[in-house]
PyMOL CGO cylinders between C-alpha atoms (Angstrom):
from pymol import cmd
from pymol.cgo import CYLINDER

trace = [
    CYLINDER, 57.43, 81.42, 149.80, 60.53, 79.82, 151.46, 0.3, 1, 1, 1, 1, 1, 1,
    CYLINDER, 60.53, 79.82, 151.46, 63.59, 79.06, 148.91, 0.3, 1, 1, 1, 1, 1, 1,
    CYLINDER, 63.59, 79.06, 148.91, 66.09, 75.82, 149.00, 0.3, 1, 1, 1, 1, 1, 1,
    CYLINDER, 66.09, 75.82, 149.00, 69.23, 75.41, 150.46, 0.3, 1, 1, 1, 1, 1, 1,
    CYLINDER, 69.23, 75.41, 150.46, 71.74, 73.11, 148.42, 0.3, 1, 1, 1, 1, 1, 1,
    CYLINDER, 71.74, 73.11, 148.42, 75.71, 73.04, 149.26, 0.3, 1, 1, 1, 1, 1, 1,
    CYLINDER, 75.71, 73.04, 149.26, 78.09, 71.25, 148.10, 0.3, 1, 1, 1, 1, 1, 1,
    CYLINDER, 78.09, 71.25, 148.10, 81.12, 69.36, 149.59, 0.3, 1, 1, 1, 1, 1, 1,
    CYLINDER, 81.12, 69.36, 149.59, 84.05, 67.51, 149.12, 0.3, 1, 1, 1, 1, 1, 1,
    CYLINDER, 84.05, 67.51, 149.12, 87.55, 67.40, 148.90, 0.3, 1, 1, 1, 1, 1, 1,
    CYLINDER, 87.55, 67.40, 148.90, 89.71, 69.95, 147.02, 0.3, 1, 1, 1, 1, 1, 1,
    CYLINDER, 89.71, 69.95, 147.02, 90.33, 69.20, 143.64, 0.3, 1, 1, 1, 1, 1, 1,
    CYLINDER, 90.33, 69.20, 143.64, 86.87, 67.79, 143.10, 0.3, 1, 1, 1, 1, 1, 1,
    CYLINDER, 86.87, 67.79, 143.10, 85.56, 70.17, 141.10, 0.3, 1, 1, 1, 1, 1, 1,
    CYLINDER, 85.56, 70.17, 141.10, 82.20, 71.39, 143.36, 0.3, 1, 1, 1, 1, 1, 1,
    CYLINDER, 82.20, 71.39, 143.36, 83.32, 75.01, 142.28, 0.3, 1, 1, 1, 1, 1, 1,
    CYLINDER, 83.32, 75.01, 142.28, 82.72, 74.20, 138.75, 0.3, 1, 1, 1, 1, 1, 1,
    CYLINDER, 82.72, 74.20, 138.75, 79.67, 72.51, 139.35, 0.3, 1, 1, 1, 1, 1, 1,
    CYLINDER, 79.67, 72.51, 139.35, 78.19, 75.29, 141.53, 0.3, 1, 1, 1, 1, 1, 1,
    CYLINDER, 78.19, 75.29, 141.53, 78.42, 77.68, 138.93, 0.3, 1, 1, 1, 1, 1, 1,
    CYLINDER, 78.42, 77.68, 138.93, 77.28, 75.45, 136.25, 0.3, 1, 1, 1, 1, 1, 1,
    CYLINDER, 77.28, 75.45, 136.25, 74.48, 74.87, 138.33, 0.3, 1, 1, 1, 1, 1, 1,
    CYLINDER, 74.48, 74.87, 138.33, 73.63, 78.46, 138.93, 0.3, 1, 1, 1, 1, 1, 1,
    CYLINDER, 73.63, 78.46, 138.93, 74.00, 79.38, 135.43, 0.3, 1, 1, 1, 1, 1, 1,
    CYLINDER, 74.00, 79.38, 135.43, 71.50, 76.85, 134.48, 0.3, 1, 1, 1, 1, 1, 1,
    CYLINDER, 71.50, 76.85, 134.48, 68.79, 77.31, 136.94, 0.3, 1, 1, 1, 1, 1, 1,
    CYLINDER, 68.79, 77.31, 136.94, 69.13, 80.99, 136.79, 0.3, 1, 1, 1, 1, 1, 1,
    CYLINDER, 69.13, 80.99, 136.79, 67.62, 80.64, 133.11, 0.3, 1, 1, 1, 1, 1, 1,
    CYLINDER, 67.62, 80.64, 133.11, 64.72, 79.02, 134.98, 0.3, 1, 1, 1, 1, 1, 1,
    CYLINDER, 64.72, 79.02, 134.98, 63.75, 83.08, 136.12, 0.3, 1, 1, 1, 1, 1, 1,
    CYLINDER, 63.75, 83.08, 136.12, 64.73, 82.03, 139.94, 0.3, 1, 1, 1, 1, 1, 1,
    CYLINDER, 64.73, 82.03, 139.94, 66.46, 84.11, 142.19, 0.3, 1, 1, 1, 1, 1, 1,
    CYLINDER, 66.46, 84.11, 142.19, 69.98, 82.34, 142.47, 0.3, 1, 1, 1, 1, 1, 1,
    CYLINDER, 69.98, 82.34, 142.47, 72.39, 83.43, 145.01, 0.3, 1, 1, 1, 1, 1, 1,
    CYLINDER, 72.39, 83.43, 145.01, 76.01, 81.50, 145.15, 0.3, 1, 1, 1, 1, 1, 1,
    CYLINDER, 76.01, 81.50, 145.15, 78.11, 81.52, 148.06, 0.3, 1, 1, 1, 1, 1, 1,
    CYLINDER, 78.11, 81.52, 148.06, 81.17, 79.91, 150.28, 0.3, 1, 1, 1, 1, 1, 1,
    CYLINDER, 81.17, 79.91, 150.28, 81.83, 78.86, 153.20, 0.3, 1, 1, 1, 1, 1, 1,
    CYLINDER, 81.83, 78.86, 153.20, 84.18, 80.29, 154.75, 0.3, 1, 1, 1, 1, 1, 1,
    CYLINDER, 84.18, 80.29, 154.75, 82.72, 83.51, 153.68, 0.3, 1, 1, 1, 1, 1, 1,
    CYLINDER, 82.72, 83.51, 153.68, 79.76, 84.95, 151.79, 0.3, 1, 1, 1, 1, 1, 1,
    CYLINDER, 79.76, 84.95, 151.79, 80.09, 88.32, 153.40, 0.3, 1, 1, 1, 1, 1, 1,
    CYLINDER, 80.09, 88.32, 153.40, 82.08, 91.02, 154.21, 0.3, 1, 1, 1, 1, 1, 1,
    CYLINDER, 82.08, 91.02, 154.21, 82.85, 89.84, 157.99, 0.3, 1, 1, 1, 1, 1, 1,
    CYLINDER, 82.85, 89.84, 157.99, 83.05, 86.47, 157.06, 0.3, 1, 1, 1, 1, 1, 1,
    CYLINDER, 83.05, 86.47, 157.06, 85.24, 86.97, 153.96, 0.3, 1, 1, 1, 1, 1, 1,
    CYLINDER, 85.24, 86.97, 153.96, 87.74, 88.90, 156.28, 0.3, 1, 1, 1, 1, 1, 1,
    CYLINDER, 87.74, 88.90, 156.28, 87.48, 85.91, 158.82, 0.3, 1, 1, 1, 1, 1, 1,
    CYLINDER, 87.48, 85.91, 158.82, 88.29, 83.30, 156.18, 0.3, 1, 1, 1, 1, 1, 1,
    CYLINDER, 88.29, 83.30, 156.18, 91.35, 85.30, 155.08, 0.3, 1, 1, 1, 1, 1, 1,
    CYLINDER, 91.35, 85.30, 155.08, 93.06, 84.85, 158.55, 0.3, 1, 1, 1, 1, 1, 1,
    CYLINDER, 93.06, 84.85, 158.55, 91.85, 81.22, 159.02, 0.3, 1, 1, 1, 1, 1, 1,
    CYLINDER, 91.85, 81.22, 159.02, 93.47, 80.53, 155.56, 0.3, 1, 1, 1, 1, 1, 1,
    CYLINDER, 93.47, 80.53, 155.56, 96.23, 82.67, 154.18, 0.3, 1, 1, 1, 1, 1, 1,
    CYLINDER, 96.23, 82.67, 154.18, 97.52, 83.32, 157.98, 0.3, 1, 1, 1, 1, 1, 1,
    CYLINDER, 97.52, 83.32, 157.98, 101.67, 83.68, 157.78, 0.3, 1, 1, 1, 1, 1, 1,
    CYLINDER, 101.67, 83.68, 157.78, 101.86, 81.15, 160.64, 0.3, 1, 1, 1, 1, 1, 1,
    CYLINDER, 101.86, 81.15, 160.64, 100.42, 78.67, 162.14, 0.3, 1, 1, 1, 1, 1, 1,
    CYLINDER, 100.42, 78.67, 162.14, 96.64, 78.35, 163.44, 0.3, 1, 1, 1, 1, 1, 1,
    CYLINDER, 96.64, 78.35, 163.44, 95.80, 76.26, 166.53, 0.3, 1, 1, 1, 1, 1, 1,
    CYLINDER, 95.80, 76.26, 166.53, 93.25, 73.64, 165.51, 0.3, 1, 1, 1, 1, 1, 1,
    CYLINDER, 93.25, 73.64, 165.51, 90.96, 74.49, 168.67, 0.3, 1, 1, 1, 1, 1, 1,
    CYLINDER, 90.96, 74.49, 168.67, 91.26, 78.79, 166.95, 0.3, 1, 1, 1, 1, 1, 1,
    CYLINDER, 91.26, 78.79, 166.95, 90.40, 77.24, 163.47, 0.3, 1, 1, 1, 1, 1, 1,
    CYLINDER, 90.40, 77.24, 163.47, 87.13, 75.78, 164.47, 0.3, 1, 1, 1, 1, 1, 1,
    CYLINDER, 87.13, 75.78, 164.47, 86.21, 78.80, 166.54, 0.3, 1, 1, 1, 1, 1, 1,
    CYLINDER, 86.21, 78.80, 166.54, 87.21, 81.02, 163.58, 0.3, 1, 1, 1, 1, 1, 1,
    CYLINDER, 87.21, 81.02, 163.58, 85.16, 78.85, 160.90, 0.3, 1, 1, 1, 1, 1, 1,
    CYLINDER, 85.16, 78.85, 160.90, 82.07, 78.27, 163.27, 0.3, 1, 1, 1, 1, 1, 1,
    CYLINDER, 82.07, 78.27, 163.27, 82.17, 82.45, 163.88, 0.3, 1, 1, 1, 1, 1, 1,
    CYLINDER, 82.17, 82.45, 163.88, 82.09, 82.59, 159.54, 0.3, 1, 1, 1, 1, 1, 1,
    CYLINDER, 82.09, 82.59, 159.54, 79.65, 80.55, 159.86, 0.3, 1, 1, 1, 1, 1, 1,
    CYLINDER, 79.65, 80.55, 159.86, 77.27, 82.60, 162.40, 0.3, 1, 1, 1, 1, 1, 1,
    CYLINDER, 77.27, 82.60, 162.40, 77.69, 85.86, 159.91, 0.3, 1, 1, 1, 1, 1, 1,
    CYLINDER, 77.69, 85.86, 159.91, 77.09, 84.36, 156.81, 0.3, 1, 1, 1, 1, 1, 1,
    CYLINDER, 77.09, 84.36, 156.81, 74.41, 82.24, 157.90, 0.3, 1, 1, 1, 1, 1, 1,
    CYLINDER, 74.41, 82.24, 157.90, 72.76, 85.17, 159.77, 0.3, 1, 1, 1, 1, 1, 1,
    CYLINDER, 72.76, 85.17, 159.77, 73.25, 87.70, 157.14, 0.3, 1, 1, 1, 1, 1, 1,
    CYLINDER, 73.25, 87.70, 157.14, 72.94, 86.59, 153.88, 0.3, 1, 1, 1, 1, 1, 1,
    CYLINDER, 72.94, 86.59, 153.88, 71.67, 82.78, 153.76, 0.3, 1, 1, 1, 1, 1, 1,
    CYLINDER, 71.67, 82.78, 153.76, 68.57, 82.92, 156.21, 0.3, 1, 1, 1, 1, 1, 1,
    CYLINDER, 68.57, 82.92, 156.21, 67.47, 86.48, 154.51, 0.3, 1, 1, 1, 1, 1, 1,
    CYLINDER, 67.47, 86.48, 154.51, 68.18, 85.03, 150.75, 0.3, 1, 1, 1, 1, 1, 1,
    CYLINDER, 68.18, 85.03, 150.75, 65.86, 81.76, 151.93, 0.3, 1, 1, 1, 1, 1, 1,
    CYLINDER, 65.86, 81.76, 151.93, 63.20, 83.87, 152.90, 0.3, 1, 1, 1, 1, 1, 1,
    CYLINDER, 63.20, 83.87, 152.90, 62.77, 85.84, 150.44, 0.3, 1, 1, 1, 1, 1, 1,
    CYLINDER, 62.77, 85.84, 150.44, 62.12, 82.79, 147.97, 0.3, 1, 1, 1, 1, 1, 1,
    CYLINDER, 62.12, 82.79, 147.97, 65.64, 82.14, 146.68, 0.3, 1, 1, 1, 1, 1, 1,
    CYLINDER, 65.64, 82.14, 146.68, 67.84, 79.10, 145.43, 0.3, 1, 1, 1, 1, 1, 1,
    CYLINDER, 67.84, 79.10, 145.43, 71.08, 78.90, 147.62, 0.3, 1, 1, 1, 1, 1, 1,
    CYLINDER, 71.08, 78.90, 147.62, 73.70, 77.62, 146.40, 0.3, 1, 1, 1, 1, 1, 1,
    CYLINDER, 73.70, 77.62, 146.40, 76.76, 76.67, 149.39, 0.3, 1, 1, 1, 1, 1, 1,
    CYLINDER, 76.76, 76.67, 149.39, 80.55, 75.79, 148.05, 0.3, 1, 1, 1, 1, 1, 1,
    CYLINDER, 80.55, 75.79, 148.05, 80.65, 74.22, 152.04, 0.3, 1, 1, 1, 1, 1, 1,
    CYLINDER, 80.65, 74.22, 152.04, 79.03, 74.21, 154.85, 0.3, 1, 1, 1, 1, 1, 1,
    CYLINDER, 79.03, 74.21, 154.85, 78.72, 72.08, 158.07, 0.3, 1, 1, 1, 1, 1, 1,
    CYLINDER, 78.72, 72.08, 158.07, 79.81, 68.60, 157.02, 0.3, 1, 1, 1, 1, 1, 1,
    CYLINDER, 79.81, 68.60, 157.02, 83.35, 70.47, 155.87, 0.3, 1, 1, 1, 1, 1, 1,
    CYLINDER, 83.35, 70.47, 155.87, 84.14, 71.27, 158.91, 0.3, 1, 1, 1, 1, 1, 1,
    CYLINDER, 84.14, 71.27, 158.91, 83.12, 67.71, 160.63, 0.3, 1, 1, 1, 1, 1, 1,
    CYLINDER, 83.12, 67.71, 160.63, 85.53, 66.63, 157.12, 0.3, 1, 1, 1, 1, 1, 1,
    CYLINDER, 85.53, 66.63, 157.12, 88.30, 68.94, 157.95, 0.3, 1, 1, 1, 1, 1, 1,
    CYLINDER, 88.30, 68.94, 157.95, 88.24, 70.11, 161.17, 0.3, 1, 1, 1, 1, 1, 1,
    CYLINDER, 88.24, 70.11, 161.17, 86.83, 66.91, 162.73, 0.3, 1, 1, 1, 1, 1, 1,
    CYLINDER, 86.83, 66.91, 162.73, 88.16, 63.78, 160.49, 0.3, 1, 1, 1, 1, 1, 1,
    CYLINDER, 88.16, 63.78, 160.49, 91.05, 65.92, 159.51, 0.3, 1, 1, 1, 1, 1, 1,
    CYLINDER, 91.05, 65.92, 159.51, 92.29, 68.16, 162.71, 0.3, 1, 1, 1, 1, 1, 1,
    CYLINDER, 92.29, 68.16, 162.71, 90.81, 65.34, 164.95, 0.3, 1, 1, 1, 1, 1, 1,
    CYLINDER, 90.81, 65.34, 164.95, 88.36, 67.78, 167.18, 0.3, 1, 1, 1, 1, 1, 1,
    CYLINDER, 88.36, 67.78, 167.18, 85.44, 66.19, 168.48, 0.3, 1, 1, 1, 1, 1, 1,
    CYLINDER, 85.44, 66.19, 168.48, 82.08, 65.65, 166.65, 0.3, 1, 1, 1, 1, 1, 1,
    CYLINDER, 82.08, 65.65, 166.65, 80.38, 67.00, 169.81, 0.3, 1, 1, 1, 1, 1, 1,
    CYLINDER, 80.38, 67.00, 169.81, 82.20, 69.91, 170.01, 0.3, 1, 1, 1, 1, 1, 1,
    CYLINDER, 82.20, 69.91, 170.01, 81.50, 70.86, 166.17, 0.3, 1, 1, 1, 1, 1, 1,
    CYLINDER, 81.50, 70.86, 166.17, 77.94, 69.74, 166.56, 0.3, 1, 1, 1, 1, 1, 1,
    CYLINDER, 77.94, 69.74, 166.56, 77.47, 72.18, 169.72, 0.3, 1, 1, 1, 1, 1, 1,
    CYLINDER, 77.47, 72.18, 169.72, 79.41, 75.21, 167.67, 0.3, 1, 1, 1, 1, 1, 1,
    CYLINDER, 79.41, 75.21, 167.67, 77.22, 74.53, 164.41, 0.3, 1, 1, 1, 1, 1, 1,
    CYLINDER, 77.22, 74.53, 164.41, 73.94, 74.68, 166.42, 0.3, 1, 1, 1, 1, 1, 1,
    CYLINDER, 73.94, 74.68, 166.42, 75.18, 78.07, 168.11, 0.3, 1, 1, 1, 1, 1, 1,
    CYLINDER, 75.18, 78.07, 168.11, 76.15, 79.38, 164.17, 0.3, 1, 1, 1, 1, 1, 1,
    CYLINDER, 76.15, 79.38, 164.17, 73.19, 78.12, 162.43, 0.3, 1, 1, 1, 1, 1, 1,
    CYLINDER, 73.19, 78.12, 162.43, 70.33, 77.92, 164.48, 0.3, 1, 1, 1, 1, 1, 1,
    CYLINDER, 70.33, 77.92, 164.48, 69.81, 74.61, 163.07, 0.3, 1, 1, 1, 1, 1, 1,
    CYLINDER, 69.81, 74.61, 163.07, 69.86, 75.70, 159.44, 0.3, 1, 1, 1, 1, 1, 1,
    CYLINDER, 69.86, 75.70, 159.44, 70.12, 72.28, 157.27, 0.3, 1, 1, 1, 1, 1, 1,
    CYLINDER, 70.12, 72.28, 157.27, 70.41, 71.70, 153.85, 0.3, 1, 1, 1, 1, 1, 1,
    CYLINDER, 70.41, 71.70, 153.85, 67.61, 70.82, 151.86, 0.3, 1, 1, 1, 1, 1, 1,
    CYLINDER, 67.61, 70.82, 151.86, 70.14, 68.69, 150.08, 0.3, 1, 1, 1, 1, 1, 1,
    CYLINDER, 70.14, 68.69, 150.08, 73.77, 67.89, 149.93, 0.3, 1, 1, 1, 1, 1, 1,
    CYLINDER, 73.77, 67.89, 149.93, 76.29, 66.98, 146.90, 0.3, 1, 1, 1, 1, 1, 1,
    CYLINDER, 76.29, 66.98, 146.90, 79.43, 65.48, 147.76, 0.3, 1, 1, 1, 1, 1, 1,
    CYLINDER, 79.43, 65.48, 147.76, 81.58, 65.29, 145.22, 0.3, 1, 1, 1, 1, 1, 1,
    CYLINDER, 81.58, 65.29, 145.22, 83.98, 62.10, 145.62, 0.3, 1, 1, 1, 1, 1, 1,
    CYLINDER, 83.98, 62.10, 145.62, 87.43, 61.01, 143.64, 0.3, 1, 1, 1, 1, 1, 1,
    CYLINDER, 87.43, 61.01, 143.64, 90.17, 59.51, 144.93, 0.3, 1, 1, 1, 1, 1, 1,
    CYLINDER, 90.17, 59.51, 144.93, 92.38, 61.61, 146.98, 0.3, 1, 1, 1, 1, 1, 1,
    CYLINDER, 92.38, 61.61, 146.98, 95.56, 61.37, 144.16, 0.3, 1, 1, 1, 1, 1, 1,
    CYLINDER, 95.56, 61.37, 144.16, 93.04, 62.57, 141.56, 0.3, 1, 1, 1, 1, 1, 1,
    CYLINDER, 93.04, 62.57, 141.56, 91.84, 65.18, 143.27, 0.3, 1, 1, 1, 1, 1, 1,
    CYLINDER, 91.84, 65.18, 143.27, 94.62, 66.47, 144.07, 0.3, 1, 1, 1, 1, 1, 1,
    CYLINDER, 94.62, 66.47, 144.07, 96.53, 66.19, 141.03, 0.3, 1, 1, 1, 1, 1, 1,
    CYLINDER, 96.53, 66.19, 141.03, 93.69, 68.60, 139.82, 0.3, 1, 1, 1, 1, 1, 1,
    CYLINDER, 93.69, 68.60, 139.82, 93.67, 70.69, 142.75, 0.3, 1, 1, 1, 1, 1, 1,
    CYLINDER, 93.67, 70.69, 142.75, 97.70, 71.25, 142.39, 0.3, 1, 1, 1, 1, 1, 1,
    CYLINDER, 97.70, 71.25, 142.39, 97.93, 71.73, 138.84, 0.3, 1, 1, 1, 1, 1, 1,
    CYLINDER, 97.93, 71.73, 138.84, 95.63, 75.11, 139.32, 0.3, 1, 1, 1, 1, 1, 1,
    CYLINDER, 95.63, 75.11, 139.32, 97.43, 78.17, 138.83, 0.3, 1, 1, 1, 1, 1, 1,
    CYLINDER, 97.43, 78.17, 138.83, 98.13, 79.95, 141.96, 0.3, 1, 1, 1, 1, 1, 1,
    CYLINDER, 98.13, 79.95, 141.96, 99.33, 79.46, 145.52, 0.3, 1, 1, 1, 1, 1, 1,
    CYLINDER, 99.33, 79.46, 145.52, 97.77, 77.08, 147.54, 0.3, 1, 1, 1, 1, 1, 1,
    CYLINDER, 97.77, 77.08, 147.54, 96.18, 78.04, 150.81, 0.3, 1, 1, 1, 1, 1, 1,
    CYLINDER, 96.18, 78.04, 150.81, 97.34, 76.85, 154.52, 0.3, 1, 1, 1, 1, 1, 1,
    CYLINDER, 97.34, 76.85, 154.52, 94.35, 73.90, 154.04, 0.3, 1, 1, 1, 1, 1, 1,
    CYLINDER, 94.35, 73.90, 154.04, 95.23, 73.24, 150.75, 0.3, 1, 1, 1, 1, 1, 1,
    CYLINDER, 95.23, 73.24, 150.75, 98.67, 73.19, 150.99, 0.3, 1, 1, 1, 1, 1, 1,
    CYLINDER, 98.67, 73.19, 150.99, 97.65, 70.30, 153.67, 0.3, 1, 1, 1, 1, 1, 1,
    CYLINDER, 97.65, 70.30, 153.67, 98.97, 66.10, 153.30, 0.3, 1, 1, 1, 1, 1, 1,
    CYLINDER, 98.97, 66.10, 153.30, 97.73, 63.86, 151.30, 0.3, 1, 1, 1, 1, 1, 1,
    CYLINDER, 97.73, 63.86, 151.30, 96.79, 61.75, 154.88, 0.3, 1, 1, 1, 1, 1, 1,
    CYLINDER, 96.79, 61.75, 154.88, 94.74, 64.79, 155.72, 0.3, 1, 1, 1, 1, 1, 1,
    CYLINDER, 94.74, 64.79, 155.72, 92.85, 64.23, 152.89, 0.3, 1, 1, 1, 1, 1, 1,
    CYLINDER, 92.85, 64.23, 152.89, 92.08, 61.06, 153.07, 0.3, 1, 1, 1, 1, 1, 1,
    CYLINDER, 92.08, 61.06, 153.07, 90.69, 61.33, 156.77, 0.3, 1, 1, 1, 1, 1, 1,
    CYLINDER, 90.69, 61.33, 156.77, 88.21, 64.10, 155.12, 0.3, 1, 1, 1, 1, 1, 1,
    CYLINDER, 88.21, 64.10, 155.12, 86.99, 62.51, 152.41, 0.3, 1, 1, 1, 1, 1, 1,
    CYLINDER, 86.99, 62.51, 152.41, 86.75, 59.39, 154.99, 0.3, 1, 1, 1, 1, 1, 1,
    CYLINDER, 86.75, 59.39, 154.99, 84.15, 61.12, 157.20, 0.3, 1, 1, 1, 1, 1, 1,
    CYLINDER, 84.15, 61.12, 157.20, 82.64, 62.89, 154.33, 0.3, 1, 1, 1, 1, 1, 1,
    CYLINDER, 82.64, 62.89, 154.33, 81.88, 58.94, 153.48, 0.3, 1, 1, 1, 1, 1, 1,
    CYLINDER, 81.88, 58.94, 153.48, 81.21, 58.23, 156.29, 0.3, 1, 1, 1, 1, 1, 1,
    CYLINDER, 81.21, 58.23, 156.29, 77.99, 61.21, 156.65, 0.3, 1, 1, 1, 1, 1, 1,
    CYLINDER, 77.99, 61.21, 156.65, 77.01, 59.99, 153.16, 0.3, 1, 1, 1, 1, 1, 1,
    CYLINDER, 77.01, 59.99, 153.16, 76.23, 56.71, 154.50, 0.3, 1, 1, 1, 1, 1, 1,
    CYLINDER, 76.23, 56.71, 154.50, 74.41, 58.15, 157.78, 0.3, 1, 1, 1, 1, 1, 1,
    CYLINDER, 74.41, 58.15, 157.78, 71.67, 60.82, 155.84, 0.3, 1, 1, 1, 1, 1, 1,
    CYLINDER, 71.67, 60.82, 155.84, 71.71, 59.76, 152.58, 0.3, 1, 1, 1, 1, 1, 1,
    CYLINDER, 71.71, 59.76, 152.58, 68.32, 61.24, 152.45, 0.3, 1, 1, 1, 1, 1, 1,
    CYLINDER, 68.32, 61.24, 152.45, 70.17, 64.55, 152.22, 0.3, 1, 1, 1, 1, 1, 1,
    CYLINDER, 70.17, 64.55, 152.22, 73.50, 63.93, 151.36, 0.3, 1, 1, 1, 1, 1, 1,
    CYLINDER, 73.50, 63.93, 151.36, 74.09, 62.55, 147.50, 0.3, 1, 1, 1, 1, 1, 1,
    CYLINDER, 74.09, 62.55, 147.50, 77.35, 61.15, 146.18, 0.3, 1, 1, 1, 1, 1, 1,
    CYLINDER, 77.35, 61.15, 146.18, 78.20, 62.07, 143.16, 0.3, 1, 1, 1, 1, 1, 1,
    CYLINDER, 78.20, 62.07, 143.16, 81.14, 60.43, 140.79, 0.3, 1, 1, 1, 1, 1, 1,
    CYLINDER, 81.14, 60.43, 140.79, 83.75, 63.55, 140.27, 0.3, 1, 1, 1, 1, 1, 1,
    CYLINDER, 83.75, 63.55, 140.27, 85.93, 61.31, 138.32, 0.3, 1, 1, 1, 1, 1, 1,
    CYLINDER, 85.93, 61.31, 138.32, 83.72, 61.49, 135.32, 0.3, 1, 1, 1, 1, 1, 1,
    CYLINDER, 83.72, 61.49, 135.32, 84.09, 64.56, 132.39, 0.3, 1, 1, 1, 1, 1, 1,
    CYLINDER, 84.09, 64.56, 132.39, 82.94, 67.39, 133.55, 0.3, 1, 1, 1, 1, 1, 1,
    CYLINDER, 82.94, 67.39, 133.55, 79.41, 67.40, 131.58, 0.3, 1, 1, 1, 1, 1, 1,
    CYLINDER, 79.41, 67.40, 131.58, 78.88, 63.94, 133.09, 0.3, 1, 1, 1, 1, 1, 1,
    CYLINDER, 78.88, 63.94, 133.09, 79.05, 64.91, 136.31, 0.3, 1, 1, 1, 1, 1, 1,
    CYLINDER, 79.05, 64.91, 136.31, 76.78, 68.32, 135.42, 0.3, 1, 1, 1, 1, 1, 1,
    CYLINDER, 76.78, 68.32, 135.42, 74.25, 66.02, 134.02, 0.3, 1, 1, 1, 1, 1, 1,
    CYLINDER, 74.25, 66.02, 134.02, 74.38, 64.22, 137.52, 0.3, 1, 1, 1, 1, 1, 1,
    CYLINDER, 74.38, 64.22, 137.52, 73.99, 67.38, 139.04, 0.3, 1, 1, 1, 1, 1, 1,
    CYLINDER, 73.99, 67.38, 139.04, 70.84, 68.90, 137.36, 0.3, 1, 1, 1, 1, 1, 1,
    CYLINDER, 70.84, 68.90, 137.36, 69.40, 65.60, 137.14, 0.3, 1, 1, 1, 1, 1, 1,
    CYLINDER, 69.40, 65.60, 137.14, 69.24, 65.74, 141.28, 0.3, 1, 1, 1, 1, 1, 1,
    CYLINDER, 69.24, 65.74, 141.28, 68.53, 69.23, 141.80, 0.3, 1, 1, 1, 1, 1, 1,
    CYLINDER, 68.53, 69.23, 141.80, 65.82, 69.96, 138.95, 0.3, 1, 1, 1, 1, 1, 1,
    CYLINDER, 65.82, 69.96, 138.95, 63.39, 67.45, 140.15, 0.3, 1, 1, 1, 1, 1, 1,
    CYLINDER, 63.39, 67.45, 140.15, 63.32, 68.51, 143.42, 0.3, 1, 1, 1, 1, 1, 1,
    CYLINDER, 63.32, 68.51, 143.42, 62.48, 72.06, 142.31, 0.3, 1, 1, 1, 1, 1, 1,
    CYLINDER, 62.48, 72.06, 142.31, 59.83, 71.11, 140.07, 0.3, 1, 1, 1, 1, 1, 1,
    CYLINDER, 59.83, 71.11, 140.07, 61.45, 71.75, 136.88, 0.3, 1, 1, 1, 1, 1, 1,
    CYLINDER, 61.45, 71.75, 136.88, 60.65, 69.19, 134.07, 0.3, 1, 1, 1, 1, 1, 1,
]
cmd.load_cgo(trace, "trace")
């Protein structure tokens, strides 16, 4: 039995987070095995590599933040999403590749080629089975990204034109596979949007 691989994507502020865990709550019910993760992150290596990519003191070099995130990447992927797939279970991704074409590509300005050739090395060629972006305007989304308690990290703490160049080539890959990749309105309530979810993702597990 192989399992299914679903992330989720979008800007911050969008409320994928939310979703993920409303997600896993629900399908868990189901009896399947449901394991939620991040990207950057998901394990112990990769958790330590996301904490100097994002609450660094200084500054990060774009070139060193694509080389840090694609390294995540190869240790996550490698060590907790291929075994979890194997073994029969439902993955569930806050992030994955098209984030970093969104922020390190669209948003940094790095070459597609050179993220392509770095996500090949750190997956293998892992896909999704399927892909929600969650889309809002980029002043709605981050009005509800900044009004979250806590201190915002070096990506967050990012312009409002940075933004807008992500969610721009997040767009952008929506329009090129939407066979995998699924837009999904995150200005509605949050059951709405929920509904939207479940009503993708059940189907294409076989549950009625």
């Amino acid at each position: 039995m192989t399992g299914y691989f679903v992330t989720f994507e979008g800007i911050e502020g969008v409320g994928k987070s939310t979703q993920l865990a409303a997600l896993a709550r629900r399908l868990r019910a189901t009896g399947r095995e449901i394991v939620e993760t991040r990207e950057p992150g998901g394990t112990p290596l990769a958790e330590k590599i996301r904490d100097v990519v994002l609450e660094s003191g200084g500054p990060v070099p774009d070139a060193a933040e694509l080389l840090l995130m694609a390294a995540a990447r190869a240790a996550h992927v490698t060590d907790l999403v291929r075994p979890a797939l194997a073994r029969g279970a439902v993955v569930l991704c806050d992030r994955y590749i098209d984030a970093t074409h969104a922020y390190q590509g669209a948003g940094r300005g790095l070459a597609a080629k050179d993220i392509d050739a770095l996500n090949a090395v750190a997956t293998g060629g892992l896909a999704p089975a399927l892909t929600l972006l969650f889309d809002a305007p980029v002043g709605v989304a981050l009005a509800r990204a900044r009004g979250r308690a806590g201190r915002a990290d070096r990506i967050e703490a990012e312009q409002a034109a940075f933004f807008e160049r992500a969610r721009a080539r997040y767009l952008e890959r929506a329009a090129a596979e939407p066979a995998r990749i699924l837009t999904v309105d995150a200005t509605r309530d949050e059951g709405a949007v929920a509904a939207a979810v479940w009503a993708a993702v059940a189907p294409r597990l076989g549950i009625a």
